[in-house]
Jmol script that loads the backbone (N, CA, C; Angstrom):
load data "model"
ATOM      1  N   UNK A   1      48.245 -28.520  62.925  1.00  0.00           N
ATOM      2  CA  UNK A   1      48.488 -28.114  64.299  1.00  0.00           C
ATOM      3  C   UNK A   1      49.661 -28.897  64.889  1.00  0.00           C
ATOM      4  N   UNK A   2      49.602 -29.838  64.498  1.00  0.00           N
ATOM      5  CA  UNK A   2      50.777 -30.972  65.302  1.00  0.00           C
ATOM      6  C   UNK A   2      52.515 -30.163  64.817  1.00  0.00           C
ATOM      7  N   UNK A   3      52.066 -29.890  63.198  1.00  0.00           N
ATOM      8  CA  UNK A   3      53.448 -29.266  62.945  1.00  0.00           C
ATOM      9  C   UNK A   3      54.049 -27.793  63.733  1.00  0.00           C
ATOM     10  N   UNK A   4      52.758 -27.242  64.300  1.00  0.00           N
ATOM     11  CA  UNK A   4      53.183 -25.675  64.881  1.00  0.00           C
ATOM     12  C   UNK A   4      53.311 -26.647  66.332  1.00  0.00           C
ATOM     13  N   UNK A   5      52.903 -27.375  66.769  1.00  0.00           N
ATOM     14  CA  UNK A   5      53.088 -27.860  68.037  1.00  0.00           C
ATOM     15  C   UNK A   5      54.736 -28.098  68.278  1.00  0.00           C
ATOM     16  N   UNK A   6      55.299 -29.162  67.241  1.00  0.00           N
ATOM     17  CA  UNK A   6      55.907 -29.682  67.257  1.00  0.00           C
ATOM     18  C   UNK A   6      57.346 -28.195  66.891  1.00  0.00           C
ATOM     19  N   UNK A   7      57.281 -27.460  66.409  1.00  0.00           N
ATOM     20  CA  UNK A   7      58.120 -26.771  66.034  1.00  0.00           C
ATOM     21  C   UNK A   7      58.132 -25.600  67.427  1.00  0.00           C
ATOM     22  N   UNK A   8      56.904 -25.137  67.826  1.00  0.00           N
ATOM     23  CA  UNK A   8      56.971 -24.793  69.349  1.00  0.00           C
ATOM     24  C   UNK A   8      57.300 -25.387  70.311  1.00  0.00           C
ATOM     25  N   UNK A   9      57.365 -26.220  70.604  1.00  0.00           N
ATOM     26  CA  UNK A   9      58.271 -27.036  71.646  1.00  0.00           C
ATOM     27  C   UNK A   9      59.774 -27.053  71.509  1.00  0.00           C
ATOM     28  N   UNK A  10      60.196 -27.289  70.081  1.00  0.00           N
ATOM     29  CA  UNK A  10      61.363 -27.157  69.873  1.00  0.00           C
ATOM     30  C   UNK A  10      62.245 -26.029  70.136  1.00  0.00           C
ATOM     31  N   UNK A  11      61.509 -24.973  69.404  1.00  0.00           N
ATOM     32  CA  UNK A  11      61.777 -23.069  69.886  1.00  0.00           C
ATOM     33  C   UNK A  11      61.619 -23.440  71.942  1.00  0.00           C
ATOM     34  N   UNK A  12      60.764 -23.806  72.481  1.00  0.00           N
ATOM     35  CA  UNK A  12      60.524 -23.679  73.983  1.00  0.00           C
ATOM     36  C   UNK A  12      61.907 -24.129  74.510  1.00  0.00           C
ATOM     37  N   UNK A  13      62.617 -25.039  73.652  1.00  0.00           N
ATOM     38  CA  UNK A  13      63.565 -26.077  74.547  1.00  0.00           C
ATOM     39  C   UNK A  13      64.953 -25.002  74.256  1.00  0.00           C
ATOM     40  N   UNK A  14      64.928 -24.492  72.784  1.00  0.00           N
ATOM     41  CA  UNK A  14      66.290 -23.457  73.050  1.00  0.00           C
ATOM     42  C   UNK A  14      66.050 -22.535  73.437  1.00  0.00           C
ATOM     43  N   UNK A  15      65.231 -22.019  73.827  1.00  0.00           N
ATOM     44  CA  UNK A  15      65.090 -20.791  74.708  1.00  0.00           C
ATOM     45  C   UNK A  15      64.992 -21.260  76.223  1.00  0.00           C
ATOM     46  N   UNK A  16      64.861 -22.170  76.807  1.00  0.00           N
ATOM     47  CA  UNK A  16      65.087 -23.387  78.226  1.00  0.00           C
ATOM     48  C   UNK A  16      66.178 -23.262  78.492  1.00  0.00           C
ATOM     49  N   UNK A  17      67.408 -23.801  77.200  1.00  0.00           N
ATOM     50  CA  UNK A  17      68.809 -23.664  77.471  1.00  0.00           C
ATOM     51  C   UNK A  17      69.751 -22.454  77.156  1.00  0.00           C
ATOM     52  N   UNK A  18      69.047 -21.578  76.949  1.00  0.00           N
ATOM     53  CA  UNK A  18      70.362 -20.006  76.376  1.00  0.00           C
ATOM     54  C   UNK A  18      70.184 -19.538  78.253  1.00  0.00           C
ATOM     55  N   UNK A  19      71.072 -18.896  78.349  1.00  0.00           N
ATOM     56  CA  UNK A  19      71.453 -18.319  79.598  1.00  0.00           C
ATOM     57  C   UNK A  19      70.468 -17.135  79.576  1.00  0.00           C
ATOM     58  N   UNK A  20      70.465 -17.131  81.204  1.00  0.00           N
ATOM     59  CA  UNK A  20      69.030 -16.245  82.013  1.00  0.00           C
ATOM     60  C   UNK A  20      70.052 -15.011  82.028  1.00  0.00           C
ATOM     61  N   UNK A  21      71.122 -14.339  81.323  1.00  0.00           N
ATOM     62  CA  UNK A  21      71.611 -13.179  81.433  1.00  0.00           C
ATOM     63  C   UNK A  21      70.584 -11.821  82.196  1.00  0.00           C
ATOM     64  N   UNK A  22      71.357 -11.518  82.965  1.00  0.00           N
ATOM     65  CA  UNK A  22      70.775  -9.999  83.619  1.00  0.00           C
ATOM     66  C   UNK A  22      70.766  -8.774  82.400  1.00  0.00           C
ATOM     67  N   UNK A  23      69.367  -8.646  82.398  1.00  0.00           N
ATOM     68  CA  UNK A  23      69.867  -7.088  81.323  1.00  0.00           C
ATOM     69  C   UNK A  23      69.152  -6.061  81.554  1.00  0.00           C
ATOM     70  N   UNK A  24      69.751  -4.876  81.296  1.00  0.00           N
ATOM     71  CA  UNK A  24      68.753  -3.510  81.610  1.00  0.00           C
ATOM     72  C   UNK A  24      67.829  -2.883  80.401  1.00  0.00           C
ATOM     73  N   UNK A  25      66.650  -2.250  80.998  1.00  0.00           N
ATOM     74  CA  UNK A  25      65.622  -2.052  80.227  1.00  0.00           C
ATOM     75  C   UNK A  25      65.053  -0.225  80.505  1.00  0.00           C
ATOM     76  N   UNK A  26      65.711  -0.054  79.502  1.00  0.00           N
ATOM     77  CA  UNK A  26      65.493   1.134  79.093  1.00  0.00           C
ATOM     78  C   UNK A  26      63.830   2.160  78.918  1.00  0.00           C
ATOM     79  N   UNK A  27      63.202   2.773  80.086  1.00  0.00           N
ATOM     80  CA  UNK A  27      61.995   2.980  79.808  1.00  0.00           C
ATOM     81  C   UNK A  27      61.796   4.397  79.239  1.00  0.00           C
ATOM     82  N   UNK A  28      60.945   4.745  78.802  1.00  0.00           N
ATOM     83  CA  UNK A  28      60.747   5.805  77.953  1.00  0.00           C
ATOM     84  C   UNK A  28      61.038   7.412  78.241  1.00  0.00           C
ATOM     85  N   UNK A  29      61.096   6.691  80.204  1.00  0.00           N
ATOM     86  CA  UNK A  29      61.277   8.181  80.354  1.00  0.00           C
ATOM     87  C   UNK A  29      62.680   8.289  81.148  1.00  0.00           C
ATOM     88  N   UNK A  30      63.622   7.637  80.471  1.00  0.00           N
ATOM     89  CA  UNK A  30      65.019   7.406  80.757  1.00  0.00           C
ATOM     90  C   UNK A  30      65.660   6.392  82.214  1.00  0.00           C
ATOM     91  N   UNK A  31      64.303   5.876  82.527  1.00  0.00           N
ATOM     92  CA  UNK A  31      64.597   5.077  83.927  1.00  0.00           C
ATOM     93  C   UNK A  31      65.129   3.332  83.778  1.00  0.00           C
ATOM     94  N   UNK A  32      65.673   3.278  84.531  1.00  0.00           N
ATOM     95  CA  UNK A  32      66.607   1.787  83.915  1.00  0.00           C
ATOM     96  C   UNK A  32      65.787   0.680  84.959  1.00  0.00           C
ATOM     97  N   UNK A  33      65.380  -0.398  84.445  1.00  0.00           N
ATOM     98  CA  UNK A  33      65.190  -1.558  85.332  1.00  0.00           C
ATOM     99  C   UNK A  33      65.714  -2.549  84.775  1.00  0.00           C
ATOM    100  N   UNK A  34      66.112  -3.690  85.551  1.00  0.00           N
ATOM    101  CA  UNK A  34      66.819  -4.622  85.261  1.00  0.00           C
ATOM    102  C   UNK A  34      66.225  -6.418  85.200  1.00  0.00           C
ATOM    103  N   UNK A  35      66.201  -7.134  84.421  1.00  0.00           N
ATOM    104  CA  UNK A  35      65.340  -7.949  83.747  1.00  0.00           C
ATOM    105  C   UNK A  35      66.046  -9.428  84.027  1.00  0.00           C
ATOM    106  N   UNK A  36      66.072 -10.213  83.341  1.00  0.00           N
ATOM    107  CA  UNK A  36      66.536 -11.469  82.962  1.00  0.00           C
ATOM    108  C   UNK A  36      66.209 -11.820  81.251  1.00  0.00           C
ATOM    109  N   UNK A  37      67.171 -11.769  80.714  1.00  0.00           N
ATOM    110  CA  UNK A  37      66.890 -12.405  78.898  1.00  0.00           C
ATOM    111  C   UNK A  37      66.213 -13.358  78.975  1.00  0.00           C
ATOM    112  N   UNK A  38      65.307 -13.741  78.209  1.00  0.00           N
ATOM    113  CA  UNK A  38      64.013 -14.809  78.002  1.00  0.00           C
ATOM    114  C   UNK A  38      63.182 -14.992  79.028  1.00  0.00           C
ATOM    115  N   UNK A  39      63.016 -14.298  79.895  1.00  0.00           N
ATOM    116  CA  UNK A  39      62.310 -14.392  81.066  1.00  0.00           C
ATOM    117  C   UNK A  39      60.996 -13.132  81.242  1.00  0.00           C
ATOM    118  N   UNK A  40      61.690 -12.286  81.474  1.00  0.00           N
ATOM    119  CA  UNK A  40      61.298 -10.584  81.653  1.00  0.00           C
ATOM    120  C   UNK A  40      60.476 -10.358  80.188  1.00  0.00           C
ATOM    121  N   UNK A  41      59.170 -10.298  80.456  1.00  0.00           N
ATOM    122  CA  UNK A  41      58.308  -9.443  79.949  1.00  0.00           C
ATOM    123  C   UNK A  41      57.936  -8.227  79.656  1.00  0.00           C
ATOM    124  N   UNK A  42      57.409  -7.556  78.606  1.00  0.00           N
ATOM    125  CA  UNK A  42      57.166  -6.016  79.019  1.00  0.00           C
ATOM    126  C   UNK A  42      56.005  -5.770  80.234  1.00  0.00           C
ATOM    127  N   UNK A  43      55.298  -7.172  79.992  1.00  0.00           N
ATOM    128  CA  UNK A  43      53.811  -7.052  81.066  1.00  0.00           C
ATOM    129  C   UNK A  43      54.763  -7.282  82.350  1.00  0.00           C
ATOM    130  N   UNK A  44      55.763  -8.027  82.497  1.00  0.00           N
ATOM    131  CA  UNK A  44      56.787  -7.919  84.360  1.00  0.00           C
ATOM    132  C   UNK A  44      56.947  -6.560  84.466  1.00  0.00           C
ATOM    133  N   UNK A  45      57.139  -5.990  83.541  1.00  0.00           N
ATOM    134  CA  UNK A  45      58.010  -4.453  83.839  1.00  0.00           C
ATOM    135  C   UNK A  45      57.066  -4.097  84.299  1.00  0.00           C
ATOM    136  N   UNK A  46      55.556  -3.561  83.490  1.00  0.00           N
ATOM    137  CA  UNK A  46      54.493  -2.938  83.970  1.00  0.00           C
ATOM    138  C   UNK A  46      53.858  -3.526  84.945  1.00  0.00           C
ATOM    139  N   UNK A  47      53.907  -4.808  85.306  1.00  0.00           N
ATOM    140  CA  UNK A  47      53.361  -4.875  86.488  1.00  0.00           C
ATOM    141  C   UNK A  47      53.804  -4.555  87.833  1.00  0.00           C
ATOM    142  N   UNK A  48      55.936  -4.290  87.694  1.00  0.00           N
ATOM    143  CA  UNK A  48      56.616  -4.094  88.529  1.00  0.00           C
ATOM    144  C   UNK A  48      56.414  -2.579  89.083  1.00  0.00           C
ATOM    145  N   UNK A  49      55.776  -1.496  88.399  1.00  0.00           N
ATOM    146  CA  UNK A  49      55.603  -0.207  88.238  1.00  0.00           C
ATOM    147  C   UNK A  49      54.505  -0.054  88.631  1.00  0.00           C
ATOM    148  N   UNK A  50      53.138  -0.749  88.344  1.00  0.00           N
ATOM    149  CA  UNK A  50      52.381  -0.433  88.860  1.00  0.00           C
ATOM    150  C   UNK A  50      51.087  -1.361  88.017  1.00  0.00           C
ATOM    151  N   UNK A  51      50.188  -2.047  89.051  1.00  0.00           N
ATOM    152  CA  UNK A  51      48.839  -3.027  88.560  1.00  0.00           C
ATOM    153  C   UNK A  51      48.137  -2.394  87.594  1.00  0.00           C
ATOM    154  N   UNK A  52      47.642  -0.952  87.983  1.00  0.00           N
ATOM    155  CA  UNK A  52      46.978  -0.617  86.775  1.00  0.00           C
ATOM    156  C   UNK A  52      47.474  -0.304  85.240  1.00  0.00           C
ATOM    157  N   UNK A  53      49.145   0.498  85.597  1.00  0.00           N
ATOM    158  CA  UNK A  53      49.164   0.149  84.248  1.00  0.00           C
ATOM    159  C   UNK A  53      49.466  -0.786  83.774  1.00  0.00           C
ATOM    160  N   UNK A  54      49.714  -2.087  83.886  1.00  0.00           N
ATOM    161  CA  UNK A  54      49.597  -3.613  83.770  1.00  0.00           C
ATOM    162  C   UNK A  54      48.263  -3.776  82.807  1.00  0.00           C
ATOM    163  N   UNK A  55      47.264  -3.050  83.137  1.00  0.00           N
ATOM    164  CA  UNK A  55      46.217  -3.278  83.076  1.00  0.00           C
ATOM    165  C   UNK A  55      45.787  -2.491  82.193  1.00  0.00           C
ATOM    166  N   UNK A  56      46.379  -1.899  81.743  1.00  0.00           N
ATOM    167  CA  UNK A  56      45.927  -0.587  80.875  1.00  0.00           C
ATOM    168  C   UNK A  56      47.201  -0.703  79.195  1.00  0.00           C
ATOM    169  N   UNK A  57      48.097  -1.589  79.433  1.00  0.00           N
ATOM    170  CA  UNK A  57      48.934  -1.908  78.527  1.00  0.00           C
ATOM    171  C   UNK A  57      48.572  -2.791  77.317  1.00  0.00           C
ATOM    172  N   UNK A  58      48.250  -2.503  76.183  1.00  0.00           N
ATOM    173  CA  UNK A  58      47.793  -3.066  75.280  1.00  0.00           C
ATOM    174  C   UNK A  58      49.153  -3.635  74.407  1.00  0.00           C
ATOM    175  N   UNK A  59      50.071  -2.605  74.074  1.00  0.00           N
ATOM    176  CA  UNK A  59      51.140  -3.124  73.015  1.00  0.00           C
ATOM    177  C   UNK A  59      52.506  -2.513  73.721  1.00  0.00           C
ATOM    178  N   UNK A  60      53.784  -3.537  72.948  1.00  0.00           N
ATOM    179  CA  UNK A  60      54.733  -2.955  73.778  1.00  0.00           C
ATOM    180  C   UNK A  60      56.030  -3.421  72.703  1.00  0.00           C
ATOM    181  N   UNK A  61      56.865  -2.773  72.691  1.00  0.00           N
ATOM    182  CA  UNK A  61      57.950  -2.716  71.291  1.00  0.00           C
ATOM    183  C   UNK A  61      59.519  -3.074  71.961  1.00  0.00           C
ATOM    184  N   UNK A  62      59.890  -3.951  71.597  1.00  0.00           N
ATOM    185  CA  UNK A  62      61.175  -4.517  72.379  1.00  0.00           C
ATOM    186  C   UNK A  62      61.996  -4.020  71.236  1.00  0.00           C
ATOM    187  N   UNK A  63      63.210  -3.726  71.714  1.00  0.00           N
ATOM    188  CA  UNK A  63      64.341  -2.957  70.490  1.00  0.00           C
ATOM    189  C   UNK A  63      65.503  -3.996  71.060  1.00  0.00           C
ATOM    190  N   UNK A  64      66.280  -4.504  70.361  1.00  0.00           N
ATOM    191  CA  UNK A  64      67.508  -4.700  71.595  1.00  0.00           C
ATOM    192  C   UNK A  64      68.723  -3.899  71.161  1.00  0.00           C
ATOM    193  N   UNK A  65      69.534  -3.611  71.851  1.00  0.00           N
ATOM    194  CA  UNK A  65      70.945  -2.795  71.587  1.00  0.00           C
ATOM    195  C   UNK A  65      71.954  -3.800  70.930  1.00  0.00           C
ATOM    196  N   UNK A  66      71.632  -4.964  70.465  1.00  0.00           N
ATOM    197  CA  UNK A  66      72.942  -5.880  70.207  1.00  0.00           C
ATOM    198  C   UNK A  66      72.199  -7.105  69.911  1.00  0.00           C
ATOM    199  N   UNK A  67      73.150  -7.608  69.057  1.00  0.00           N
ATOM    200  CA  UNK A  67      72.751  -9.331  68.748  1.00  0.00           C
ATOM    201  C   UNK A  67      72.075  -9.952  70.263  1.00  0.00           C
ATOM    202  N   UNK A  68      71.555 -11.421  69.813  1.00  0.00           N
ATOM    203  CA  UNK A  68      71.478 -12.127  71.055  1.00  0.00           C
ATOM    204  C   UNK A  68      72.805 -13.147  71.368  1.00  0.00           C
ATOM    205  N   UNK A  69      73.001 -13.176  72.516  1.00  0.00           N
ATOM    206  CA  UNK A  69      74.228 -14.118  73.053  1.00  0.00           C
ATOM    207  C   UNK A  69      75.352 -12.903  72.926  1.00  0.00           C
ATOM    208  N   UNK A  70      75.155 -11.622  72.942  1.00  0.00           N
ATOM    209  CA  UNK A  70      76.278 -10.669  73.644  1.00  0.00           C
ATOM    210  C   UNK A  70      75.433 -10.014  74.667  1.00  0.00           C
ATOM    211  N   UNK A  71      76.237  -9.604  75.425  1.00  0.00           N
ATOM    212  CA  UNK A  71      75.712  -8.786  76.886  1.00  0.00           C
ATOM    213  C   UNK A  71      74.686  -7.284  75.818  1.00  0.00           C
ATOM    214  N   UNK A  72      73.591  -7.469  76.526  1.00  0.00           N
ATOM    215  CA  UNK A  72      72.479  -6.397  75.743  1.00  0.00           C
ATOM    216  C   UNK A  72      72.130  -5.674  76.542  1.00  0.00           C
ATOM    217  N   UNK A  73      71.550  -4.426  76.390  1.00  0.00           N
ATOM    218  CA  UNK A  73      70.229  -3.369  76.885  1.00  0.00           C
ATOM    219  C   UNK A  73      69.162  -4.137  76.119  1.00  0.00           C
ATOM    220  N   UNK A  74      68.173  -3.498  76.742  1.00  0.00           N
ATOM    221  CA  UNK A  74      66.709  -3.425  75.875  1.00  0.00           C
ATOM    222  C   UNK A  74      66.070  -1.927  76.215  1.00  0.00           C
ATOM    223  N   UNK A  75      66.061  -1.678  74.999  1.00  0.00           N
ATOM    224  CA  UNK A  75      65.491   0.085  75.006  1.00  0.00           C
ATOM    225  C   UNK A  75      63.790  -0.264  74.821  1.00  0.00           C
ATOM    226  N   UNK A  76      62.830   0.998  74.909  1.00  0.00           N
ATOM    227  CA  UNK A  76      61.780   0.845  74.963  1.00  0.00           C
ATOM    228  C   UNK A  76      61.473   1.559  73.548  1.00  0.00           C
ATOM    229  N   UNK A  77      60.647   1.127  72.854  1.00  0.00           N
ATOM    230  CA  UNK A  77      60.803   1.186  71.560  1.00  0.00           C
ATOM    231  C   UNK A  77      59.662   2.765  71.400  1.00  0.00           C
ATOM    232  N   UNK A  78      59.051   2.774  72.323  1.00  0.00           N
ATOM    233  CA  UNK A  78      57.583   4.004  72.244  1.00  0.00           C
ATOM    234  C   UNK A  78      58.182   4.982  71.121  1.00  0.00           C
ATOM    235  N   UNK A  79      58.988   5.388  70.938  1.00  0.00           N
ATOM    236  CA  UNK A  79      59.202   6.853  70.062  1.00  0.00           C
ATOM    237  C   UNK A  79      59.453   6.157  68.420  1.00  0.00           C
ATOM    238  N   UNK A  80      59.192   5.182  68.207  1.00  0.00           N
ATOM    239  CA  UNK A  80      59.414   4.350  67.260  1.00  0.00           C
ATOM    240  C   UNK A  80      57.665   3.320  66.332  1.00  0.00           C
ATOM    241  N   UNK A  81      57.350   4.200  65.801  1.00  0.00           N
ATOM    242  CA  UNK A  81      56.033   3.346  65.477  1.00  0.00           C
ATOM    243  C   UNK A  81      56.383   2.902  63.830  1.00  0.00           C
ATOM    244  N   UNK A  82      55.754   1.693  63.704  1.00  0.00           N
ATOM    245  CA  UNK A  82      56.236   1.425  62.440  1.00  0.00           C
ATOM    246  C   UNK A  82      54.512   1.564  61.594  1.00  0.00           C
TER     247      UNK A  82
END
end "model"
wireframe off; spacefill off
backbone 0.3
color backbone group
């Protein structure tokens, strides 16, 4: 445990320092909302839309349009099941 501790903290601290970039998030039914990189959740989105489906959201599929550390979208992955 100490080693997953210790290696999670480490992951916590570069994701602390990469930039809070603004990015847009692509929802399934072509509607755009706009996020923060490492911040913005799929559960923020759904809760921004509405409590219940917050509440009703079990799984959620992040795609991104581009490497990380270039200006990105994030599409919603739903039409995509693996």
């Amino acid at each position: 445990i100490a080693v997953f501790e210790r290696l999670y903290n480490k992951k916590q601290e570069e994701i602390a320092a990469m930039e809070k970039e603004v990015i847009k998030i692509t929802l399934p039914d072509g509607a755009l909302k706009e996020g923060k990189a490492w911040e913005t959740s799929p559960m923020d989105i759904a809760l921004g839309i509405s409590p219940g489906l917050a509440k009703a959201v079990m799984v959620a599929k992040v795609r991104y349009s581009r490497r990380l550390g270039e200006k990105q979208q994030i599409t919603s992955g739903q039409d995509e099941f693996d």
